[in-house]
C-alpha positions in Angstrom: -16.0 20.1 52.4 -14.1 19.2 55.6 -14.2 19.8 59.0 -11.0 21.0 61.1 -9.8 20.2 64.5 -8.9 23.8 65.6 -7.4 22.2 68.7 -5.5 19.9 66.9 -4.0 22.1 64.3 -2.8 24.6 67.3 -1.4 21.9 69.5 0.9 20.5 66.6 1.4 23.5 64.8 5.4 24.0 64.1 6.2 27.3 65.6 6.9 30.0 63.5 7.1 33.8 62.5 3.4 34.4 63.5 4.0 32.8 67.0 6.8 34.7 67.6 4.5 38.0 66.6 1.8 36.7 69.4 4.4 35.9 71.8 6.4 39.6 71.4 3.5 41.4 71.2 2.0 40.4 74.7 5.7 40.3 76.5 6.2 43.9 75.3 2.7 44.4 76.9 4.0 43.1 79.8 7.1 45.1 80.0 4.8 48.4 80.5 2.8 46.6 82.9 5.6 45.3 84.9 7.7 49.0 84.4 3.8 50.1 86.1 3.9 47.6 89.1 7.2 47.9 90.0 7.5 51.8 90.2 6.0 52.3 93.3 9.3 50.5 95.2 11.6 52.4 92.9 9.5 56.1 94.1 8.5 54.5 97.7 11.5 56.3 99.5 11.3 59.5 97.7 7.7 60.0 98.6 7.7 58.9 102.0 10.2 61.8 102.6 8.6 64.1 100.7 4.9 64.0 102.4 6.1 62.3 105.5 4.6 59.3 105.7 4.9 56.3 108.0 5.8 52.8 107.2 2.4 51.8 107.5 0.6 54.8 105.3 3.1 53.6 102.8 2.5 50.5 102.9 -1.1 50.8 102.3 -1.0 53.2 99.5 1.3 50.7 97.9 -1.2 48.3 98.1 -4.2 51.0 96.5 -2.7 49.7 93.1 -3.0 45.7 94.3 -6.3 46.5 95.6 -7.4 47.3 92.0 -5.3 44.9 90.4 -7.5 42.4 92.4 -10.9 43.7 90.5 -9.3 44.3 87.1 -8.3 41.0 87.0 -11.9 39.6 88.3 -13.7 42.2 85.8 -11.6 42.4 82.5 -11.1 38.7 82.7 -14.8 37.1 82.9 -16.0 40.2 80.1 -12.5 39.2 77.9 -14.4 35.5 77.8 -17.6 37.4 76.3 -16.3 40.6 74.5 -13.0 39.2 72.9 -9.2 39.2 74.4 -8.1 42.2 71.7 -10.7 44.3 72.8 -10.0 43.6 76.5 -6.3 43.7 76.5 -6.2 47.4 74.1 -8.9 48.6 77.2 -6.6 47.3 79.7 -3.5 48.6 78.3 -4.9 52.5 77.7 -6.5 52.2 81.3 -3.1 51.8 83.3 -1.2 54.2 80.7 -3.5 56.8 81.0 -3.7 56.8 85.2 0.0 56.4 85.2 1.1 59.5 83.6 -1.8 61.2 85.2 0.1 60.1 88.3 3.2 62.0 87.8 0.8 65.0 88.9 -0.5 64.0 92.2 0.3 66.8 94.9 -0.9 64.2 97.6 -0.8 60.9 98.9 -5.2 60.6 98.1 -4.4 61.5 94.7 -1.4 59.5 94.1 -3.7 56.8 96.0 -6.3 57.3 93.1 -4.4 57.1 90.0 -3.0 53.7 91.7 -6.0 52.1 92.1 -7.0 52.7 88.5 -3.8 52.0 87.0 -4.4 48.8 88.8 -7.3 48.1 87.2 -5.8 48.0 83.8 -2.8 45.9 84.9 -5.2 43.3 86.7 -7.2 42.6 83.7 -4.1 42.6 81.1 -2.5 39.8 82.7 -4.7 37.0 82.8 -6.1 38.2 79.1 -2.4 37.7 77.8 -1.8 34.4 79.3 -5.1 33.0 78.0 -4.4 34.6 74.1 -0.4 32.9 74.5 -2.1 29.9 76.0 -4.4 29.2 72.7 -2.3 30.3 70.1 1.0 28.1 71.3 1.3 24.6 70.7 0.9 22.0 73.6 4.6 21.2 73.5 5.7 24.8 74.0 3.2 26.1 76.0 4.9 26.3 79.0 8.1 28.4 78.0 6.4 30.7 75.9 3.9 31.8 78.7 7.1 32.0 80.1 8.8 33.9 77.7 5.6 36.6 77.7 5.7 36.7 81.3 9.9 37.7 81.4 8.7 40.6 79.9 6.9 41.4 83.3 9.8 41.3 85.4 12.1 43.1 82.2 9.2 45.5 83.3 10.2 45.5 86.6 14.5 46.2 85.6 13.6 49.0 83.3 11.8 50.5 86.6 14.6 50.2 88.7 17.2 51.3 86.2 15.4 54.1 85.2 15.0 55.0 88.2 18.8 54.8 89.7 19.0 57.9 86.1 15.7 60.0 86.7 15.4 59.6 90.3 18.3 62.1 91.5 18.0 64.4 88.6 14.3 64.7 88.0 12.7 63.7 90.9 9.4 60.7 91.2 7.1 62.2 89.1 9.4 61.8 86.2 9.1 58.2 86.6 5.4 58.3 85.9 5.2 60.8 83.0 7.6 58.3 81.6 4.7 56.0 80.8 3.7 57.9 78.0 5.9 56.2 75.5 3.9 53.1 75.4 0.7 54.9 74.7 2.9 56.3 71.2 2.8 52.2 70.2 -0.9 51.8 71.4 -1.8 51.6 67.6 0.5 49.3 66.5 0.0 46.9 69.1 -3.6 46.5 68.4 -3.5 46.5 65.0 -1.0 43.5 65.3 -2.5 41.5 67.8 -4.6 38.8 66.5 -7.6 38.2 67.8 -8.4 34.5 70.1 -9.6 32.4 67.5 -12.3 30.5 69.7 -13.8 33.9 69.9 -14.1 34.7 66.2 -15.7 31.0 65.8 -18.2 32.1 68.2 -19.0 34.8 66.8 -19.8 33.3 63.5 -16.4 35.1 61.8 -15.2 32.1 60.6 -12.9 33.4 57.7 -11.0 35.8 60.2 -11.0 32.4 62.4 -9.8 30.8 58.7 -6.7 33.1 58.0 -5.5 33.2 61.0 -5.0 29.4 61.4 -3.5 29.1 58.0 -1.0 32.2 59.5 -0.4 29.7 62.7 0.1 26.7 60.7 1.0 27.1 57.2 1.0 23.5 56.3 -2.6 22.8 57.0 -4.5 23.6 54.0 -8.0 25.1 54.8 -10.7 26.1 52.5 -12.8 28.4 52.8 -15.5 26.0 52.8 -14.4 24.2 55.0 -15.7 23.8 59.3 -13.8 24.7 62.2 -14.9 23.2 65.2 -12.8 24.2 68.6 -14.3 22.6 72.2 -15.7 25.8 73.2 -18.6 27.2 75.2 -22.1 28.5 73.7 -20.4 32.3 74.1 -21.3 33.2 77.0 -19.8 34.8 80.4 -18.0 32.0 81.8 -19.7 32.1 85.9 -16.8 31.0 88.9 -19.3 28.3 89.9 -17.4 26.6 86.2 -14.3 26.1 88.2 -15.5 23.9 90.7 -17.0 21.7 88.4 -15.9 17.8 86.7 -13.9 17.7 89.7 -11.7 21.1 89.5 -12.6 22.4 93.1 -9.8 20.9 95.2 -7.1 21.8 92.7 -8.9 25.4 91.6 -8.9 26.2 95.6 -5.1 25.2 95.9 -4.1 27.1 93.1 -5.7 30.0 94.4 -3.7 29.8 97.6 -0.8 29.3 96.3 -1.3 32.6 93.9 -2.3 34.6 97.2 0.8 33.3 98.6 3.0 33.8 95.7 1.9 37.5 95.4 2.0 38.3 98.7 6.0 37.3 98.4 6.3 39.2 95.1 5.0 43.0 96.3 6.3 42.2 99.8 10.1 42.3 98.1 9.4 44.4 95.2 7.8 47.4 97.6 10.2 47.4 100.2 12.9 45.6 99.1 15.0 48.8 98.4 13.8 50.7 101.5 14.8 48.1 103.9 18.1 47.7 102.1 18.2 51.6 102.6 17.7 51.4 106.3 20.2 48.5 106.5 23.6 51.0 105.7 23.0 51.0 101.7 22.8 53.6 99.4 19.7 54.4 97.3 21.6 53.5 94.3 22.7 50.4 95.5 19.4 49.5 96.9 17.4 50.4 93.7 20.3 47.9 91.8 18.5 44.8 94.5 15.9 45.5 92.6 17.5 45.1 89.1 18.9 41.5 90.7 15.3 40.5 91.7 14.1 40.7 88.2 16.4 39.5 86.6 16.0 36.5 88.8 12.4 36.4 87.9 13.4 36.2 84.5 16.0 33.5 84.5 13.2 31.7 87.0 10.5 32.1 84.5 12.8 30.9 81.1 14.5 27.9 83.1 11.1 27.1 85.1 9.4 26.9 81.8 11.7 24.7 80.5 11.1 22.4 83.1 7.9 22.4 82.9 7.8 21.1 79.0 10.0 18.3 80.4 8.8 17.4 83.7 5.8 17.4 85.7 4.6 21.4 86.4 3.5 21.1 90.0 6.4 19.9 91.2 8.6 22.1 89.8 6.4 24.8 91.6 6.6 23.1 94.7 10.8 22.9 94.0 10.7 26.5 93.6 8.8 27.7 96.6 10.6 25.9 98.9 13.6 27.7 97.2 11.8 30.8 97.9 11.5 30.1 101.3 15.2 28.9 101.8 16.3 32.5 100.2 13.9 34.9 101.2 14.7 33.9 104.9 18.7 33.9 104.8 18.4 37.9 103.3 18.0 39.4 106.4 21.2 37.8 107.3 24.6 39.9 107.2 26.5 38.6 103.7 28.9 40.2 101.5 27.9 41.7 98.4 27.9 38.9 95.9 26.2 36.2 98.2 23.3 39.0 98.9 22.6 39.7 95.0 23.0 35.6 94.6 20.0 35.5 97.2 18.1 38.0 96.0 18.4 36.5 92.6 17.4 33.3 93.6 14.7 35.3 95.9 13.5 36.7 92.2 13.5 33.7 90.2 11.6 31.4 93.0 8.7 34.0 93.5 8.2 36.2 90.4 9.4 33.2 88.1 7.0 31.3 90.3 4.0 33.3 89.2 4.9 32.6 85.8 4.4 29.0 86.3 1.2 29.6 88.1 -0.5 31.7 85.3 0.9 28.6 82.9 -0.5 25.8 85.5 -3.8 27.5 85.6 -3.9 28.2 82.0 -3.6 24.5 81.6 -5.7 23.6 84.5 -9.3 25.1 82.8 -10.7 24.6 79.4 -10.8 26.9 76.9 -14.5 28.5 77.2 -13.8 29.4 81.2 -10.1 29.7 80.7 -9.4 34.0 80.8 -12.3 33.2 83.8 -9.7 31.0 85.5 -7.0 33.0 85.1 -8.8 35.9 86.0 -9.9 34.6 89.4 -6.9 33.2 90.2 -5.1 36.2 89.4 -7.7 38.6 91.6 -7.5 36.0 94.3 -3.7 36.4 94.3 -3.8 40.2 94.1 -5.7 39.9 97.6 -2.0 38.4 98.8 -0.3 41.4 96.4 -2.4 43.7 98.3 -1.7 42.0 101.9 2.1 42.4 100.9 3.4 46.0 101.0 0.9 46.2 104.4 2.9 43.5 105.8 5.7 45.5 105.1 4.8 48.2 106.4 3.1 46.9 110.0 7.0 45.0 110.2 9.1 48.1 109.7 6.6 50.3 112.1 7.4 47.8 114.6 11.1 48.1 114.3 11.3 44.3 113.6 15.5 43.5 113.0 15.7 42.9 109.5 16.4 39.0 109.7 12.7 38.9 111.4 11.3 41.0 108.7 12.9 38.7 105.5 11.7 35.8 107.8 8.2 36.9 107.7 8.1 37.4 104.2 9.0 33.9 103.7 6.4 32.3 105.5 4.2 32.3 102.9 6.2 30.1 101.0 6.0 26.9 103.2 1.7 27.6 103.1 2.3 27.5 98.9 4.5 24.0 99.3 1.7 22.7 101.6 -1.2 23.7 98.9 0.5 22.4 95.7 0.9 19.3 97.4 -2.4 18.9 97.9 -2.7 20.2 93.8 -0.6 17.3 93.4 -2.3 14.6 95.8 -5.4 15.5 93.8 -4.4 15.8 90.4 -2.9 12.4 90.8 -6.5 10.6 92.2 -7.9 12.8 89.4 -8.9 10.7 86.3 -7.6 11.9 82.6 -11.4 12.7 81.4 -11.9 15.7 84.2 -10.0 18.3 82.2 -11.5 16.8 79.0 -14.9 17.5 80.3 -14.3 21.1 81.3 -13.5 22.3 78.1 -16.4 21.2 76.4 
């Protein structure tokens, strides 16, 4: 009989089919929840015409969805570290389906308010579930760009929203948009019944010859016998408490990174919830506006893929720091009168140095924590963001009831930015005075 490093065998794995299973499964879960996120820019004109609602009133029933983002994140991601990620991510995933269809059928803006809030729920808590699963199953030297990878399917999420929206929009009205969400709920099945399990969690739970086949799945070449022990560096099994993450010297870097998630969010649903409205009132059409929204996605993809790849090859907190001061640079010259191409080269840049950027911050957190408080981790950093994902679309909304220009308006959606360089370089300063043994510690 032998005993198994469980971390070992992951980190050095060679990456193969069943990776590439783990890795498609959560980005196509991602997809539906950025397709959710992003919807309400894509419907955000239509209903403000429709029930006559002011810049601010829209802006804070865009954030009703944030708002319960910021809980689902804090709730699904603590009980996901008790309960299991499977089960957390298959609630998560029914939960935003369900109220998203349901919110094709709102007749007002408390109803449509309500359905948002509990959609948000489920998006909140899929998120951080996701990146913790990718972020144990992946080996250490492809971590990075395969959290990257899952989290492109977020902003492809977020192109499938506007593009279905510049079709459905004029012919069908918003509420098409919603019932739209349906489809997923046809693969519900199949994704859970694909979706492996964490394999810390099985250990835990004493199922060691689930934990058994799915290593020899992950890496083929290491024989394990049924006899055999697994031992991972994980907790006793219980609810991981927030008091973890200021612990063997976390609390500087845990703060930061929250700060610059708040910050980083609050850009992201700023642009994404009134990106195409302000573009609207600037002269373009709603066609051409919804297609801004196509460019800031696909910036957040091409952000995430070539920030991940940086990151496997350089030092991740500086390429975070690169990228929001890039953000900042952008986001500030898009109020500024451009022609065409140099505005969509802006807002692609604006795309792939904040939603990109939050990529890298789920991946930095991920790799920040050890495993037993790690969907804890995520999860608070994520709920803290969503306070700055909820602070967004009011922003928005208190600048264009004010009848700010809209070079001031871009301008002040780019402040964030500069406080996100200033708190990653603190990350950094710390990290650096930190000694190797701190993360070590964590994760036993």
């Amino acid at each position: 009989m032998r005993t198994h490093d469980v971390n070992s065998i992951i980190d050095n794995a060679r990456f193969n089919r069943f990776h590439w299973l783990v890795v498609s499964l959560c980005a196509l879960l991602l997809v539906f929840d950025g397709y959710d996120l992003f919807i309400y820019g894509v419907v955000l004109p239509s209903i403000m015409q429709e029930w006559g609602l002011t810049p601010l009133q829209a802006g804070a029933l865009g954030s009703y969805a944030l708002f319960g983002m910021m809980f689902g994140a804090l709730i699904f991601g603590s009980l996901a570290d008790k309960f299991g990620r499977r089960k957390g991510i298959a609630i998560c995933f029914a939960l935003f389906s369900v109220a998203t269809v349901i919110n094709g059928f709102a007749s007002n803006p408390t109803e449509f308010g309500i359905c948002r809030f509990i959609a948000g729920l489920g998006c909140g808590g899929l998120m951080p579930n996701a990146a913790a699963l990718i972020t144990e199953y992946a080996p250490k030297k492809m971590r990075s760009i395969l959290m990257a990878v899952m989290f492109g399917g977020y902003s492809l999420g977020g192109m499938l929203s506007a593009g279905v929206g510049i079709f459905m929009l004029p012919r069908f009205g918003w509420p098409s948009m919603f019932f739209a969400a349906a489809i997923p709920l046809l693969l519900m099945p199949l994704i859970v019944y694909w979706l492996p399990e964490s394999i810390g969690f099985l250990i835990r739970q004493g199922r060691k010859e689930q934990a058994r086949q799915l290593l020899q799945r992950l890496s083929p070449e290491t024989p394990i016998n049924p006899e055999d022990e697994l031992h991972i560096s994980v907790g006793k099994g219980k609810g991981a408490s927030v008091l973890e993450l200021f612990r063997h010297g976390l609390a500087l870097r845990t703060a930061a990174i929250w700060v610059a998630f708040f910050c980083c969010l609050l850009m992201v649903y700023a642009l994404s919830s009134w990106l195409p409205k302000l573009m609207a009132g600037a002269g373009y059409s709603l066609g051409s506006s919804l297609s801004f929204l196509l460019a800031l996605n696909f910036g957040g993809i091409a952000g995430a893929l070539v920030g991940g790849w940086l990151c496997d090859r350089l030092n991740l907190v500086k390429v975070v720091i690169g990228f929001f001061i890039a953000a900042l640079v952008s986001i500030s010259l898009l109020g500024i009168k451009s022609p065409m191409p140099v505005l969509y080269l802006l807002i692609f840049f604006a795309g792939a140095t904040t939603i990109g950027t939050q990529i890298l911050l789920y991946a930095g957190a991920a790799q920040l924590y050890g495993l037993n408080i790690r969907a804890t981790g995520l999860g608070w950093a994520s709920g803290i963001g969503r306070t700055g994902a909820i602070v967004g679309p009011l922003l928005g909304g208190a600048l264009m009831g004010i009848e700010l220009p809209l070079h001031l308006n871009f301008m002040a959606f780019a402040i964030p930015g500069a406080v996100a360089v200033l708190a990653m370089t603190v990350y950094a300063l710390n990290e650096r005075r930190g000694r190797p043994e701190v993360i070590a510690a964590a994760a036993q």
